[in-house]
C-alpha positions as CSV (number, residue, x, y, z in Angstrom):
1,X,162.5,152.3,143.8
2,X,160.0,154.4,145.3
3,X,157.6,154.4,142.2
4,X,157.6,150.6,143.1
5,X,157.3,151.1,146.7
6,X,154.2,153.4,145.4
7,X,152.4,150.7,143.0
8,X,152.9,148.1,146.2
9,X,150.9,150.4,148.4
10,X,148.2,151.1,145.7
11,X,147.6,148.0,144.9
12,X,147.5,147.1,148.6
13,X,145.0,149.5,149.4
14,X,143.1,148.8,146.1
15,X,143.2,145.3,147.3
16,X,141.8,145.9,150.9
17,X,139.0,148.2,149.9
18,X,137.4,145.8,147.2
19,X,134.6,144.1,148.8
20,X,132.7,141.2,148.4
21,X,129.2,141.0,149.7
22,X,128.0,137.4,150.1
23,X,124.9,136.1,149.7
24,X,121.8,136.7,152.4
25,X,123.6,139.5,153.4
26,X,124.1,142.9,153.3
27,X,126.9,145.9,154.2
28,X,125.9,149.1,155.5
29,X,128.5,152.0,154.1
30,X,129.1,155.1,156.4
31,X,130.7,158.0,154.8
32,X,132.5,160.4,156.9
33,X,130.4,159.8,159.8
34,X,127.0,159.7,158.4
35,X,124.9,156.7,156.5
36,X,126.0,156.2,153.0
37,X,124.6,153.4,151.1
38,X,123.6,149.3,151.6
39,X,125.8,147.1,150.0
40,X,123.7,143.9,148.5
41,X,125.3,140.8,146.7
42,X,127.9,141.2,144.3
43,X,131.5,143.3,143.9
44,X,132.0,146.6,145.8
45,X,135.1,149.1,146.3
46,X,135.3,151.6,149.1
47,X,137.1,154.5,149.3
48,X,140.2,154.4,151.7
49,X,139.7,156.3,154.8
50,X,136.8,158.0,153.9
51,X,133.9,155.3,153.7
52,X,133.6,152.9,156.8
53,X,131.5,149.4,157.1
54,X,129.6,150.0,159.7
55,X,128.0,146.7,160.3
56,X,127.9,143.7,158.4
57,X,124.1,141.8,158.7
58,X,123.0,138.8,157.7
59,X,119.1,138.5,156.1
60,X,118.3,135.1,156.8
61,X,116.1,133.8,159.3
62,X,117.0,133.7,163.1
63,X,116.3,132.0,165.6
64,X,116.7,133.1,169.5
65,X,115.7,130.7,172.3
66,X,114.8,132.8,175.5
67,X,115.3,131.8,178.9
68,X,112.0,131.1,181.2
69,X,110.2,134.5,182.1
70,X,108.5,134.4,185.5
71,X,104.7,135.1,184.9
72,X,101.3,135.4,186.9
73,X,98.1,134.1,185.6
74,X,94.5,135.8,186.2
75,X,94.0,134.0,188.9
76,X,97.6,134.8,190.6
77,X,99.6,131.4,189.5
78,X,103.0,132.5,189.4
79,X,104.4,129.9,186.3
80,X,108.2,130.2,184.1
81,X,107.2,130.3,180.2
82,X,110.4,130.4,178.5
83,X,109.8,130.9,174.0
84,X,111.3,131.1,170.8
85,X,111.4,134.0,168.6
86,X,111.6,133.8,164.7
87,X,113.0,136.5,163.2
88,X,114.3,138.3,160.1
89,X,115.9,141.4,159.3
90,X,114.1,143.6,156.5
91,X,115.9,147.2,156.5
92,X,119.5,146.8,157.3
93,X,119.9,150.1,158.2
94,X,117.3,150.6,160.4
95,X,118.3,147.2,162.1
96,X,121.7,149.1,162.7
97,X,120.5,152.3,163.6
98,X,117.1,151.7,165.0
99,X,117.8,150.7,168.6
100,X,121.0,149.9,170.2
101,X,121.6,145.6,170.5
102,X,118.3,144.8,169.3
103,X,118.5,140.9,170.3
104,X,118.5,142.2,173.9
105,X,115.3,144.8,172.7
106,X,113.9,141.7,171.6
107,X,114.1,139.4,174.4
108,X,112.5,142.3,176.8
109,X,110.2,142.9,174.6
110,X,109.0,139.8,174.8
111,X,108.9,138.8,178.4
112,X,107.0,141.9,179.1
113,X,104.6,141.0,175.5
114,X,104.5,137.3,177.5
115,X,103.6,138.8,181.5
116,X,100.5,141.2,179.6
117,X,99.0,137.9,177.8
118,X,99.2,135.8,180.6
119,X,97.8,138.3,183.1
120,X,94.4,138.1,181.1
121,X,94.0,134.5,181.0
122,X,93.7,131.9,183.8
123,X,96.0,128.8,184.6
124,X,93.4,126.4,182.8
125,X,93.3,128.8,179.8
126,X,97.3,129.1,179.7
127,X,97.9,126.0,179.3
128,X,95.3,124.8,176.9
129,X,95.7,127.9,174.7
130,X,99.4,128.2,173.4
131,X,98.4,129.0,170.0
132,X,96.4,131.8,170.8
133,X,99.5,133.2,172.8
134,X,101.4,132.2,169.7
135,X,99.7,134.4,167.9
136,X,99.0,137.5,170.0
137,X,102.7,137.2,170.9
138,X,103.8,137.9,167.1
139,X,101.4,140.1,166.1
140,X,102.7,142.3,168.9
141,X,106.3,141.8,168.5
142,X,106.1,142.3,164.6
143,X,104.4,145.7,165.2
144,X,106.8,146.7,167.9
145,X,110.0,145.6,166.0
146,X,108.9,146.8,162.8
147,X,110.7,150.5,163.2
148,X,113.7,148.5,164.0
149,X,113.8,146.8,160.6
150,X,113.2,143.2,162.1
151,X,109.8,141.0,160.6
152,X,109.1,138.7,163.3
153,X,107.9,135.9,161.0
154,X,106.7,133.3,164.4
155,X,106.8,132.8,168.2
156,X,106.5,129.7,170.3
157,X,105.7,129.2,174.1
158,X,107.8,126.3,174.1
159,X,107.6,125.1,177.9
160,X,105.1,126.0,180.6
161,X,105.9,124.9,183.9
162,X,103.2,125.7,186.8
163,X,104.2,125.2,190.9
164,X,105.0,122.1,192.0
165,X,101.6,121.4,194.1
166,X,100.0,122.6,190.9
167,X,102.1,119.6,189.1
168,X,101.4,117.2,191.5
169,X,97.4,117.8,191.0
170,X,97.7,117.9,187.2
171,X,99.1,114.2,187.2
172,X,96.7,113.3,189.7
173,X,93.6,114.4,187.6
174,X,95.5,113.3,184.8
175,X,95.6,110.0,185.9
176,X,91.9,109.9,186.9
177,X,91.2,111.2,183.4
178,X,93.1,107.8,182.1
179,X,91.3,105.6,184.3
180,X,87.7,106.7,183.3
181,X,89.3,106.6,179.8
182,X,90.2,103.3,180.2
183,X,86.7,102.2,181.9
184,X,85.0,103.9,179.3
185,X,87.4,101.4,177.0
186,X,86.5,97.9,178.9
187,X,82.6,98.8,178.7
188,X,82.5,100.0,174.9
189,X,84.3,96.5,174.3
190,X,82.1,94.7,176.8
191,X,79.5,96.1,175.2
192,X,80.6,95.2,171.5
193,X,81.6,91.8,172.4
194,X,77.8,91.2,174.2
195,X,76.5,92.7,170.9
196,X,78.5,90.1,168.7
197,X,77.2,87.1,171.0
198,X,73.6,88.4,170.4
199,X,73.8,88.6,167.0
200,X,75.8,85.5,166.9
201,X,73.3,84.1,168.5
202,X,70.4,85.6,166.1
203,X,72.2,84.3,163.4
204,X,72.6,80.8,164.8
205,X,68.6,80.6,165.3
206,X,68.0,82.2,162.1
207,X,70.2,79.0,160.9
208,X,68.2,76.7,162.7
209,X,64.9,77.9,161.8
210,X,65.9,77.8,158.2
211,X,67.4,74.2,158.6
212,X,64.2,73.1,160.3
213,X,62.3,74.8,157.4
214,X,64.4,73.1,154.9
215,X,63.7,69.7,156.0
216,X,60.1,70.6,156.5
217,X,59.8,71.0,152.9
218,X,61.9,68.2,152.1
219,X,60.2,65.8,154.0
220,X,56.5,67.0,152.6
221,X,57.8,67.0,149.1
222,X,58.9,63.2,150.0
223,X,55.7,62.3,151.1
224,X,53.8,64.6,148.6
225,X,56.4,62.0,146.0
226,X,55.2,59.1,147.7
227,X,51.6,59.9,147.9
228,X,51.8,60.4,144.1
229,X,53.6,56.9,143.6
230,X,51.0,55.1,145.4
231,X,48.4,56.8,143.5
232,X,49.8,56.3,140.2
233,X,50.3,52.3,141.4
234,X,46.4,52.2,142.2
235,X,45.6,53.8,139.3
236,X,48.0,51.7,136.9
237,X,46.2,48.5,138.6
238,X,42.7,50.1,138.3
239,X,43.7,50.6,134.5
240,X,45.0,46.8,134.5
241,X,41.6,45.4,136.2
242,X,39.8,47.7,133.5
243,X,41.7,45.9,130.3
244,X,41.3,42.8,131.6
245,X,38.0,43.2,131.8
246,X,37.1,41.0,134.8
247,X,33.9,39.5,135.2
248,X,31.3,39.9,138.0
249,X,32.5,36.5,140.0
250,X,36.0,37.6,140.0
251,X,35.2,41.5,141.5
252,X,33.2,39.6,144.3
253,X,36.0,37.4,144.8
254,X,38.6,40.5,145.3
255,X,35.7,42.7,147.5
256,X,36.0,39.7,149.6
257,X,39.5,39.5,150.0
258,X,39.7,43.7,150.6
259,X,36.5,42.4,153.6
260,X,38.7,39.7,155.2
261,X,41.7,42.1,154.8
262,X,39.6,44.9,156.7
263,X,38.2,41.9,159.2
264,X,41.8,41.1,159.9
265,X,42.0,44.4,162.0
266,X,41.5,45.5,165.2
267,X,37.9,46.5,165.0
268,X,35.5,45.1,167.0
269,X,32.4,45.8,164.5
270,X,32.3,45.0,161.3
271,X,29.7,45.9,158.7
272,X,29.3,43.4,156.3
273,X,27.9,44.6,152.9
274,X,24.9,42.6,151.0
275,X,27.1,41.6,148.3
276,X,29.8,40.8,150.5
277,X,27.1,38.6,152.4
278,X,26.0,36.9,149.3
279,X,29.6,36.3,148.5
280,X,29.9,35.0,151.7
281,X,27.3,32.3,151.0
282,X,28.8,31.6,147.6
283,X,32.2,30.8,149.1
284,X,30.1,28.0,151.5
285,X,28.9,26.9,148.6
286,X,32.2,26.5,147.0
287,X,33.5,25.1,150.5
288,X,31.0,22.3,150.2
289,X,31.3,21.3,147.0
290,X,35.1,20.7,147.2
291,X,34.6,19.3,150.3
292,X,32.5,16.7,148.5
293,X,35.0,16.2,145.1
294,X,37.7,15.1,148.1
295,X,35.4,12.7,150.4
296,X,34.4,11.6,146.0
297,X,38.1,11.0,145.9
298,X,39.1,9.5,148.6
299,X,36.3,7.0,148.0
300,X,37.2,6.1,144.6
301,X,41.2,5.5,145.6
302,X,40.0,3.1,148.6
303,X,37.9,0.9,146.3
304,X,40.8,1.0,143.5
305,X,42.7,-0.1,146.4
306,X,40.4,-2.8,147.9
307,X,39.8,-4.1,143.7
308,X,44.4,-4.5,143.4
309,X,44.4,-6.5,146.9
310,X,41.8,-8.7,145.5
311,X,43.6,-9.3,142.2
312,X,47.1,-10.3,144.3
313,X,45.2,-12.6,146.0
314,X,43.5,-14.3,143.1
């Protein structure tokens, strides 16, 4: 019974000092007092009574979120900056034996990083350069922590909030800063849309100049057409007249028909050729002659006339 009672305990203890580190984490062992070893992932077993975990610490990335810090500016702005710290522990047993709560380290450390920075820069410059206090802030606090066996990997400001009288003048200027904005806005698209009507306006002359050109051409090439028409007409009848071979009465005759054509005008001197002239006196000629054939003929019918009655009498 007691050799059971014996193998229950053993096993108990064996049980309870087997250890299991998980991973992203690590144990650090003490041995009668004093630093022993760091435990990493995997299976470990402790002696009873003799080794101790002192602390158990996890290696993944942390994050602490400060509260706001009361600062002064250059140029004596008293502001609250509150930030975030990104951090990791690197040596687990200098994180558990380098300073005494190092998350509290950390946080005082960093207001008094933050109050040094900001007392070198002006209000303007503090808030229109967070990432240069970004960065000066982590370089600093990576140095200072490094002993302690933290890496700070990245620091943000993450809210600066000036006086009230300050905030009131910001919005102000801010506002101002919108309204020029937008003026600047309705000009540039003033100015675009007066741009478009100009060349709008370019293009529609251009247009009409073009048009205008257009039927400019169109309308010589018409008449250039019909000049050539006529000309090829005249010349068609000049080559009829020629193979017809007309004789000299008839080219009188049509010289005086072009005269009397030309006469018919509105000129009030006319110039009368010789050979018109002598054609002039052959058409009297002509005129008297027929004249005579019809008084000959009207002559003859009366007597025919006169010689019937006389036979229907008889």
């Amino acid at each position: 019974m007691e050799i059971l009672i014996f193998l229950v305990l053993l096993i108990v203890l064996v049980i309870l000092n087997v250890k299991i580190v998980p991973q992203a984490n690590a144990f650090v062992i003490e041995r009668l007092g004093g630093y022993q070893a760091t435990w990493d992932v995997g299976l470990h077993i402790k002696i009873p009574f003799i080794d101790v975990i002192k602390s158990k610490v996890s290696l993944k990335e942390q994050v602490v979120d400060f509260p706001p810090q009361p600062v002064i500016t250059k140029d004596n702005v008293t502001m609250q900056i509150d930030t975030v710290v990104f951090f990791q522990i690197t040596e687990p047993k200098s994180f558990t034996y380098g300073v005494d709560r190092p998350i509290s380290a950390i946080e005082n450390l960093t207001a008094t990083t933050l109050r040094n920075i900001i007392g070198e820069l002006e209000l303007d410059e503090t808030l229109t350069s967070r990432e240069l206090i970004n960065t000066k802030m982590r370089s600093i606090l990576d140095e200072a922590t490094d002993p302690w066996g933290i890496k700070v990997n990245r620091v943000e400001v993450k809210n600066i909030t000036p006086p009230e009288e300050i905030q009131d003048a910001m919005e102000k200027q801010m506002k101002a800063e919108r309204e020029r904005r937008e003026s600047i806005l309705r000009a540039e698209g003033k100015k675009r849309a007066a741009i478009l009507v100009a060349e709008g306006q370019k293009e529609s002359v251009i247009l009409e100049a073009e048009a205008y050109k257009e039927s400019a051409v169109r309308r010589a090439e018409g008449e250039s057409e019909a000049i050539l028409k006529v000309q090829k007409a005249k010349a068609k009848g000049i080559e009829m007249i020629r193979l017809a071979k007309p004789n000299k009465e008839v080219l009188s005759i049509q010289s005086m028909e072009a005269f009397i054509k030309a006469a018919d005008g509105k000129a009030t001197k006319i110039i009368i050729p010789s050979e018109i002239q002598g054609i002039a006196g052959l058409a009297s000629s002509l005129t008297e002659i027929m004249k005579k054939d019809e008084d000959y003929e009207s002559y003859h019918e009366e007597v025919k006339e006169e010689e019937e009655t006389n036979k229907e009498n008889n």
